[in-house]
GUZAVO-695897 format. One record per residue (C-alpha): residue number from 1; z, y, x. Coordinates in Angstrom, 1 decimal, decimal comma. Each point is the difference from the previous one (the first is absolute). Layout:
BEGIN
seq/c3/c2/c1
NUM/Z/Y/X
...
This chain:
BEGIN
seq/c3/c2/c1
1/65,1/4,2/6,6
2/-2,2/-2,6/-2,4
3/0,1/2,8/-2,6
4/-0,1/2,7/2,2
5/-3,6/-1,3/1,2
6/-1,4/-1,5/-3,6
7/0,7/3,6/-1,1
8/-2,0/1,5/2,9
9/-2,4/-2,7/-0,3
10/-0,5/1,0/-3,6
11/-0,3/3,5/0,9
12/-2,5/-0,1/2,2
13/-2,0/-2,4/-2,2
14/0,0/2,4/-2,9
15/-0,7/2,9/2,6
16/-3,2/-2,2/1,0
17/-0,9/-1,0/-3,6
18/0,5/3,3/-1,2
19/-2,6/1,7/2,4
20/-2,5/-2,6/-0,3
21/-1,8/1,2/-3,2
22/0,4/3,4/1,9
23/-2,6/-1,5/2,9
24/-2,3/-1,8/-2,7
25/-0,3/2,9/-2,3
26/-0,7/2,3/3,3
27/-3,9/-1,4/0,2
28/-0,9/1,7/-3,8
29/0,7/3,3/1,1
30/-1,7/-0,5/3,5
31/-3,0/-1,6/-1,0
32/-0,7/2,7/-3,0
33/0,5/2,7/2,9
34/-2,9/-1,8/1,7
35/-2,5/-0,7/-3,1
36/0,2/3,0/-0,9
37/-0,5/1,6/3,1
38/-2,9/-2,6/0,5
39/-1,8/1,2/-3,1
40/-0,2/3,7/0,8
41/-1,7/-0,8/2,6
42/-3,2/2,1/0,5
43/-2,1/-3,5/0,2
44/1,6/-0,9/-3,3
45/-0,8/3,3/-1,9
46/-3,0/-2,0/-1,9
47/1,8/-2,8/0,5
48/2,1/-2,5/-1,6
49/2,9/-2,2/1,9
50/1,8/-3,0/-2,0
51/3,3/-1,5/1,7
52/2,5/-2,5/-1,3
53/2,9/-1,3/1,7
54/2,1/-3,2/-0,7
55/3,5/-1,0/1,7
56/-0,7/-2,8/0,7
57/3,4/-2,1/0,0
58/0,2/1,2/-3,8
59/-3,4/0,5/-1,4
60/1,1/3,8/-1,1
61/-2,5/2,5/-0,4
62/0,9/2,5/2,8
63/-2,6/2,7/0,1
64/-3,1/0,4/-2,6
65/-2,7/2,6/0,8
66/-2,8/-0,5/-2,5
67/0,4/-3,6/-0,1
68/-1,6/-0,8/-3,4
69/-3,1/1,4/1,3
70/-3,3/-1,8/0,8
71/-1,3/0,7/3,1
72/-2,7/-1,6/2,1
73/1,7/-3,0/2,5
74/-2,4/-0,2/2,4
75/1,3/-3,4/2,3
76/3,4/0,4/-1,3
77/-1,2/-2,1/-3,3
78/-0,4/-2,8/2,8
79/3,6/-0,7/-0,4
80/-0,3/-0,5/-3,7
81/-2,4/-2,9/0,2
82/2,2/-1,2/2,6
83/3,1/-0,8/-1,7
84/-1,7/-0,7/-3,1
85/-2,1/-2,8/2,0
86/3,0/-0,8/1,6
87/2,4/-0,6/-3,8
88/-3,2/-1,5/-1,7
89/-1,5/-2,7/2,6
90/3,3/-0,3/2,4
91/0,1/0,8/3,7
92/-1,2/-3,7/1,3
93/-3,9/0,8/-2,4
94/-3,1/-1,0/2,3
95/-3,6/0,1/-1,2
96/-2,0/-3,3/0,9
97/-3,8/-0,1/0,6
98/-1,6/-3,1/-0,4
99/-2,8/-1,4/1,6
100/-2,3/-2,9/-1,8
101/-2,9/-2,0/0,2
102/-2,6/-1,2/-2,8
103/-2,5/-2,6/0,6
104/0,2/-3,4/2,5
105/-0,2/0,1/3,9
106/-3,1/-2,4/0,7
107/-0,8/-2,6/2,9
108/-0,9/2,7/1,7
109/2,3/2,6/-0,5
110/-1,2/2,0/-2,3
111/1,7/1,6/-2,9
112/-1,9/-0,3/-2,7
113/2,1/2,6/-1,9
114/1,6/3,5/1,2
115/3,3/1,1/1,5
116/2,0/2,3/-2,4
117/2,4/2,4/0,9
118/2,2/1,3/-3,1
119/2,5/3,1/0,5
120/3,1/0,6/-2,1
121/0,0/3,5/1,3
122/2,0/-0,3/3,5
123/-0,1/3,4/1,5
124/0,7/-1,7/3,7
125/-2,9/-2,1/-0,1
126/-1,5/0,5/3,8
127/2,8/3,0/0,9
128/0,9/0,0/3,6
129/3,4/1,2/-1,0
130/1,2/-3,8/-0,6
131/-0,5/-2,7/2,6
132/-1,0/-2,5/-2,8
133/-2,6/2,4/-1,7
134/-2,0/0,8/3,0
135/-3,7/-0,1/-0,9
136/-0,6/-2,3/2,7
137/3,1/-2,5/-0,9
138/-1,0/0,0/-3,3
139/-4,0/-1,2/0,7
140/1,2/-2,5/2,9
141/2,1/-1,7/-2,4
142/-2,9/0,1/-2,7
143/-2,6/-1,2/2,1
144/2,5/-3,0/1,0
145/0,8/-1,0/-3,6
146/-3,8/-0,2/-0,2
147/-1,3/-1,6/3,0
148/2,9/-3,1/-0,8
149/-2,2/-0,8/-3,0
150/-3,0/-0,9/2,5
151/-2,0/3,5/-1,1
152/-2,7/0,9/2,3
153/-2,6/1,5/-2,8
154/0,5/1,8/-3,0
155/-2,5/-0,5/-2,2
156/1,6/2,7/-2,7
157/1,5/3,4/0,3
158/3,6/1,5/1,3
159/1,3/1,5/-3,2
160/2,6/3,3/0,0
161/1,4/-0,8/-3,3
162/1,9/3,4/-0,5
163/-0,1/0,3/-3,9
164/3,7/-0,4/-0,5
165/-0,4/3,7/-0,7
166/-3,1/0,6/-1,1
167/-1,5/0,3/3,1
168/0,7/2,8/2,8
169/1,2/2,8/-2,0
170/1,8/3,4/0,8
171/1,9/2,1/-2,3
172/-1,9/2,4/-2,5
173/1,9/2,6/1,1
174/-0,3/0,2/3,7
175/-2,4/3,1/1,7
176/-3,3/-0,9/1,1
177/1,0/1,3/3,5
178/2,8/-2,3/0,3
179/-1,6/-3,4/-0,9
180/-2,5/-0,3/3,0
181/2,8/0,3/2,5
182/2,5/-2,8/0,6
183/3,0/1,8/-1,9
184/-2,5/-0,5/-2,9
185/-0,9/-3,1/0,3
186/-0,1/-1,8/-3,4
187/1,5/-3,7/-1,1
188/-1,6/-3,3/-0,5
189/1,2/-3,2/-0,8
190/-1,4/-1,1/3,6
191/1,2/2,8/2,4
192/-0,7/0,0/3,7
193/1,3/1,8/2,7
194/1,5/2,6/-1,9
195/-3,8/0,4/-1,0
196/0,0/2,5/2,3
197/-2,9/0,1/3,6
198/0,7/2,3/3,0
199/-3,2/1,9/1,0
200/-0,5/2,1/3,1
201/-1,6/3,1/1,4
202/-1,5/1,4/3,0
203/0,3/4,1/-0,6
204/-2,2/2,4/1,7
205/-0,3/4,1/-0,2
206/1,7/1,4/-2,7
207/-2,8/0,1/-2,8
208/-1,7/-3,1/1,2
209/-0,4/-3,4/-1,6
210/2,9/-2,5/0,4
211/-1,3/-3,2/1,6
212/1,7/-2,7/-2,3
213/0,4/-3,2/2,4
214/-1,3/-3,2/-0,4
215/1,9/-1,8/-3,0
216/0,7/-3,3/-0,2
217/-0,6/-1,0/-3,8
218/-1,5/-1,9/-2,6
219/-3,6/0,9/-0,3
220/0,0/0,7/-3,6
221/1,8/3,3/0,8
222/-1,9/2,9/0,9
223/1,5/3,6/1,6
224/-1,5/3,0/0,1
225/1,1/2,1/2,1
226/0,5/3,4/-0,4
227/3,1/1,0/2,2
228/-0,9/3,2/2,2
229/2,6/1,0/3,2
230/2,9/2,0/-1,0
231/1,5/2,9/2,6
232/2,6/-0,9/2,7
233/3,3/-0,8/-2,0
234/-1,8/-0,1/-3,7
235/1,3/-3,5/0,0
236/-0,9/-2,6/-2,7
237/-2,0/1,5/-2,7
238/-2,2/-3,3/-0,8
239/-0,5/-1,1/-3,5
240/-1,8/-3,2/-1,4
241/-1,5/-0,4/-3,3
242/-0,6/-3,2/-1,6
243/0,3/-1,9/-3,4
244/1,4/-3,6/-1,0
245/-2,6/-2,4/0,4
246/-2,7/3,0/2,1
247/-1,1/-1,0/3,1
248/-0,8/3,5/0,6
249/2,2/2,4/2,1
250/0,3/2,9/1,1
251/1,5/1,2/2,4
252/0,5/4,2/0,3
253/2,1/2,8/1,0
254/1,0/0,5/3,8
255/1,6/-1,5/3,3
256/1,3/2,1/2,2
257/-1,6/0,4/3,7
258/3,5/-0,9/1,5
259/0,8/-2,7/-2,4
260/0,3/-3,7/0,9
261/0,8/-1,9/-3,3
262/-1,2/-3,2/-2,1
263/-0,6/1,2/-3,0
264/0,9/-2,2/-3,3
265/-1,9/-0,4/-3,0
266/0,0/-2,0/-2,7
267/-2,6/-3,4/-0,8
268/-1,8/0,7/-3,2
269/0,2/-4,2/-0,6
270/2,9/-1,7/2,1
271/-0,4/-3,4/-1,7
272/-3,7/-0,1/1,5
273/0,7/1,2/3,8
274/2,7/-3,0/-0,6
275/-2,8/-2,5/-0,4
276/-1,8/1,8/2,6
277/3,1/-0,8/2,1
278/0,5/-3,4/-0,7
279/-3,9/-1,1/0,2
280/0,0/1,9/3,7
281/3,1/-2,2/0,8
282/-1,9/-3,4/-1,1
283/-3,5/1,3/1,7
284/2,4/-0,5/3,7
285/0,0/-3,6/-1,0
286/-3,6/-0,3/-0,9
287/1,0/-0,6/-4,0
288/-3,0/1,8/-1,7
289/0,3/1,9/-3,3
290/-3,3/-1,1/-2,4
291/0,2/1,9/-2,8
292/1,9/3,4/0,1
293/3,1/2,2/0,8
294/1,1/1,2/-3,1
295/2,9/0,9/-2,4
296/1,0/-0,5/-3,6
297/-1,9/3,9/-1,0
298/-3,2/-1,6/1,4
299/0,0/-3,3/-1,8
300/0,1/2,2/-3,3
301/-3,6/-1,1/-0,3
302/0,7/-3,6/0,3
303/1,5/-2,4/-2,0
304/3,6/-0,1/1,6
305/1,6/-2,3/-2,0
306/0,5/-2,6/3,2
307/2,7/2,6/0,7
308/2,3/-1,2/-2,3
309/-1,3/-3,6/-0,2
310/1,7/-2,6/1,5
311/-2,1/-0,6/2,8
312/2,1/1,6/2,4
313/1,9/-1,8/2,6
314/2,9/2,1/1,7
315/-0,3/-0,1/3,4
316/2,9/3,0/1,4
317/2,4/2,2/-1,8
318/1,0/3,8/2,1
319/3,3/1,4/-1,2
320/0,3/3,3/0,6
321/3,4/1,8/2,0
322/2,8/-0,4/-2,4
323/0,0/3,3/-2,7
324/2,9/1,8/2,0
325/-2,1/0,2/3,1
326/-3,0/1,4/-1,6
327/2,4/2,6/-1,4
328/1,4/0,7/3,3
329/-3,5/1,1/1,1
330/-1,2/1,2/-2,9
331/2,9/3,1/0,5
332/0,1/-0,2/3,5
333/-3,5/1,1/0,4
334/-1,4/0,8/-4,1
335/-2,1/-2,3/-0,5
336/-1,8/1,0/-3,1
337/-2,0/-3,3/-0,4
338/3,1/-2,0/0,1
339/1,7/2,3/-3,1
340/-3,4/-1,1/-1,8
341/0,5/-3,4/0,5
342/3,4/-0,3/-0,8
343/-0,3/2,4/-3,3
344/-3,0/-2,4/-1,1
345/2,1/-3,1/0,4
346/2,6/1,4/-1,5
347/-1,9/0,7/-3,2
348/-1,6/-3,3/0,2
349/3,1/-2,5/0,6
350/2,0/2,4/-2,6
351/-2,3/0,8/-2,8
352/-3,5/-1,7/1,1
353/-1,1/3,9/0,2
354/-1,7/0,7/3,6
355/-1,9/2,9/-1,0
356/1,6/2,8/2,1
357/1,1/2,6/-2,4
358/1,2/-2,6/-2,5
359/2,6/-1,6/2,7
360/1,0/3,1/1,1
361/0,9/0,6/-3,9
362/1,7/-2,9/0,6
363/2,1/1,2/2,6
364/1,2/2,8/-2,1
365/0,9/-2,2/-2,9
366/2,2/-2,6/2,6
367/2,0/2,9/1,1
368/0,6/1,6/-3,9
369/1,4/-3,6/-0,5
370/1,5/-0,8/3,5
371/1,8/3,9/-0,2
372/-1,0/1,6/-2,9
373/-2,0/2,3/1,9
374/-3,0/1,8/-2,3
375/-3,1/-1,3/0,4
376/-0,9/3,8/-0,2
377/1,4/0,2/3,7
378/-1,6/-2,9/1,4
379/-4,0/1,3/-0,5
380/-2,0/-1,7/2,4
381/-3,3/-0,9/0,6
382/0,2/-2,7/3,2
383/2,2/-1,7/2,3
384/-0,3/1,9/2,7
385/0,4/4,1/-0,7
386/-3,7/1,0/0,8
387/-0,7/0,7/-2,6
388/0,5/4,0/-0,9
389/0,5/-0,8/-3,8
390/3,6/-1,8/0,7
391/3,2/1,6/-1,4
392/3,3/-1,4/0,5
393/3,3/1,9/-0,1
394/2,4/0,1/2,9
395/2,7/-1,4/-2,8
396/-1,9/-2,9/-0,7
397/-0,9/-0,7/4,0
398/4,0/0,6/0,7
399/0,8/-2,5/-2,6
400/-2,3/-2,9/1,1
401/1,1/0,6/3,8
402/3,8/0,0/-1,1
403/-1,0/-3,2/-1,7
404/-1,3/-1,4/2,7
405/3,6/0,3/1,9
406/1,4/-2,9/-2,0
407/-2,5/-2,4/0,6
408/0,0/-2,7/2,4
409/-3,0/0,9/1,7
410/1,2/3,4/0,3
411/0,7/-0,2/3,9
412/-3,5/-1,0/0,6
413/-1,4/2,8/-2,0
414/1,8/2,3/1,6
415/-1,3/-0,9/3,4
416/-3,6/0,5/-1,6
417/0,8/3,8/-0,3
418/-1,2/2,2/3,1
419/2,7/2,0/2,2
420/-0,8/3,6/-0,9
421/2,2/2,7/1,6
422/2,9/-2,7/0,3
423/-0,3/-1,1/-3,7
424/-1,9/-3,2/-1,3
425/-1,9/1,2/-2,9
426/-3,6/-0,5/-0,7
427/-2,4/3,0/0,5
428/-3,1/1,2/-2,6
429/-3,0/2,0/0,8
430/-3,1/1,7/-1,6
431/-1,7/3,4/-0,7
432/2,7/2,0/-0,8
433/3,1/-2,6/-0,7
434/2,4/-1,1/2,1
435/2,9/-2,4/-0,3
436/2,7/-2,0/0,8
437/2,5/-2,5/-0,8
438/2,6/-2,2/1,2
439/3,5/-0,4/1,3
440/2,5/2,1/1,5
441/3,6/-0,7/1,6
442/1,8/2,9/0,5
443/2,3/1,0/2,8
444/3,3/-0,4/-2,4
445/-1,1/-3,3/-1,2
446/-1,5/0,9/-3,1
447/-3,3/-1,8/-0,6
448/-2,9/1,6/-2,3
449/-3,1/-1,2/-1,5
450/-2,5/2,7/-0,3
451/-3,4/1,3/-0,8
452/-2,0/3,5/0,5
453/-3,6/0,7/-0,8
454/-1,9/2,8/0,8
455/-3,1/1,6/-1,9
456/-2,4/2,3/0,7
457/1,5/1,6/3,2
458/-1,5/2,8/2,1
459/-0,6/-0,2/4,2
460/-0,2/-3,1/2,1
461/1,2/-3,3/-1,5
462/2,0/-0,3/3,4
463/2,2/3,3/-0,2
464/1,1/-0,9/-4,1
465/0,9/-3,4/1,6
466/2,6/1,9/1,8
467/1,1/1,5/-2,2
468/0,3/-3,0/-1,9
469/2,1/-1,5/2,4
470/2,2/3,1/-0,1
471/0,8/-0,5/-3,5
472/0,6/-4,0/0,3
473/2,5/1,4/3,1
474/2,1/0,3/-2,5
475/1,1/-2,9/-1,1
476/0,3/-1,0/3,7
């Protein structure tokens, strides 16, 4: 009876074993069927699609569809900077701002110096997406550290040092129609929240001015206002244009009649309306700014060396959320400013590089060395995928997600990827490119790692997501 029932035992084990491959080969054939229906689309005819597909378990290739060609990432690249920010400065990485004082506090309480605050590029600095980097916890806890050294007159300035990186700087290669808005916002060394201000407006008749709302903001910032009242149902169509360091913008396009929206745009100078912040803060307790509200740009024509003196006494240190939590927002809801940040400190802590482009370059060469991938697939031009110049192939994207899967953080990571039609893969957008990427588990077990881009579709962005989701069905 023993042998009876090893011999069965056996049977049925080589029966199992033998129709195993059978299942795990069954997704090549099913996932061609679908890619290449996908591409004859009529919305691809001028179009290109890009899909790779990884088992996951193994790290096998299982489906290639024009994967060694470049193609624009739009947010996908966010996942990129990730993990590469996540293997270079570890999941536990916080950014600290410092606040200091130069000078003495006299008899009567008055600094005879000025309160610096220097940035090391935290891209949470005043969010309201953390508890701990609320605007207003950050300047209560500020003000405190200052009013315990018997403060009650500042005979100096408030200082936004934010040179870490130059100053507030945005890639070369964003579009002039992007960088106004708060998806455009650029990066400083002294960010503050998300440098990004809500604006409101009070529509009328269709073809009529836009009332813009009373703003609360630094009064070195001047709109002009050129919005005019879209039709019932136009929606959003509101666009602000402004420069690093301006303190110009304007504000055009239109708001629909029906519409009820803040509108976000980007601060031309985010290190400044921090010192505006902070001196507003102090005014509530009567401690008077003497000289100025200014940053780092504006002392250009000043000697600055007190900067890097000694003379500066320490007074509170802000650590940011821990690296894994920025990332979980940054993909959650693609942030671009954070993928700046990171890319920049990235180039800095690795290669003492933070000009955009050359940390990007960067980026490529870590993953020819990390995976061999070419640094002919890795083509990028920020942190972020704004930027319409970026070309990355879906076999170097798969690669660094499969990558990712062996890493201790990976769990986390994962959680940072949106739910998209029952998948967790992270979702790109802009004129003409879509794309996703991410992880699937399918019904029978089998996991996969993939990615798919999209380029130069025709219709509505919304009915190609569909049949994106089709194709990516597959593998479910």
């Amino acid at each position: 009876m023993r042998r009876f029932f090893s011999f069965f035992s056996m049977l049925t084990l080589v029966t199992v074993l033998g129709t195993a491959p059978v299942l795990g080969q069954g997704i090549k054939p099913k996932i061609q069927s679908a890619f290449q229906t996908f591409q004859k689309s009529p919305a691809l005819q001028s179009g290109l699609a890009s899909l790779t597909v990884i088992n996951a378990k193994t790290g096998e290739v299982v489906f290639d569809g024009n994967n060694k060609i470049g193609m624009p990432t739009a947010s996908t690249l966010k996942v990129i900077t990730s993990i590469t920010a996540l293997e270079l400065l570890g999941a536990d990485y916080t950014f600290p701002t410092k606040l200091y004082v130069t000078g003495d506090v006299d008899s009567l309480g008055v600094l005879n110096g000025d309160i610096i605050i220097e940035g090391s590029g935290d891209p949470t600095l005043g969010s309201d997406r953390y508890e701990q980097t609320k605007a207003a916890t950050i300047l209560s806890k500020w003000k405190e550290a200052i009013l315990k050294l018997g403060i009650k007159q500042i005979a100096g300035s408030i200082i936004a040092n934010d040179q870490l990186y130059n100053g507030y700087d945005v890639p070369g290669t964003w579009m002039w129609t992007d960088i106004g808005n708060y998806y455009g916002a650029g990066v400083s060394g002294l960010n503050w929240k998300e440098n990004k201000l809500g604006i409101n407006f009070s529509p009328s008749r269709p073809g009529q001015p836009a009332t813009l709302q009373p703003v609360k903001t630094p009064p070195f910032f001047q709109m002009i206002n050129q919005v005019s009242t879209g039709n019932v149902g136009s929606g959003d169509n509101v666009y602000a244009y402004s420069a690093p360091y301006s303190n110009t913008i304007y504000l055009r396009g239109t708001y629909g009649s029906d519409l009820k929206k803040t509108i976000e745009i980007s601060v031309p100078d985010p290190a400044l309306y921090l010192a505006y912040d902070l001196s507003e803060v102090l005014a509530q307790d009567s401690i008077a700014v003497l000289d100025t509200i200014i940053t780092f740009q504006g002392l250009k024509n000043r000697d600055p060396q007190y900067l890097i003196s000694g003379n500066k006494k320490l007074i509170h240190t802000h650590h940011s959320p821990k690296l894994m939590e920025i990332v979980h927002w940054f993909n959650q809801k693609s942030i671009n400013l954070y993928g700046e940040s990171l890319l920049k400190v990235i180039g800095g802590i690795s290669a003492n590089k933070t000009n955009t482009s050359e940390a990007a370059n960067l980026v490529a060469k870590f993953w020819q060395n990390k995976l061999k991938i070419s640094p002919s697939e890795i083509n990028t031009f920020d942190g972020s995928g704004l930027s319409p110049q970026n070309r990355v192939t879906t076999q170097a994207m798969a690669k660094i997600m499969q990558y990712a899967k062996g890493r201790t953080w990976y769990a986390d990571f994962l959680k940072s990827l949106p739910n998209v039609n029952g998948t967790s893969m992270k979702s790109g957008t802009i004129g003409g490119v879509l794309g996703y990427t991410g992880y699937q588990k399918a019904a029978d077990g089998q996991e996969y790692t993939f990615s798919l881009l999209v380029n130069n579709y025709q219709g509505s962005a919304s009915s190609m997501r569909q049949a994106m989701f089709k194709l990516l069905d597959a593998l479910k």
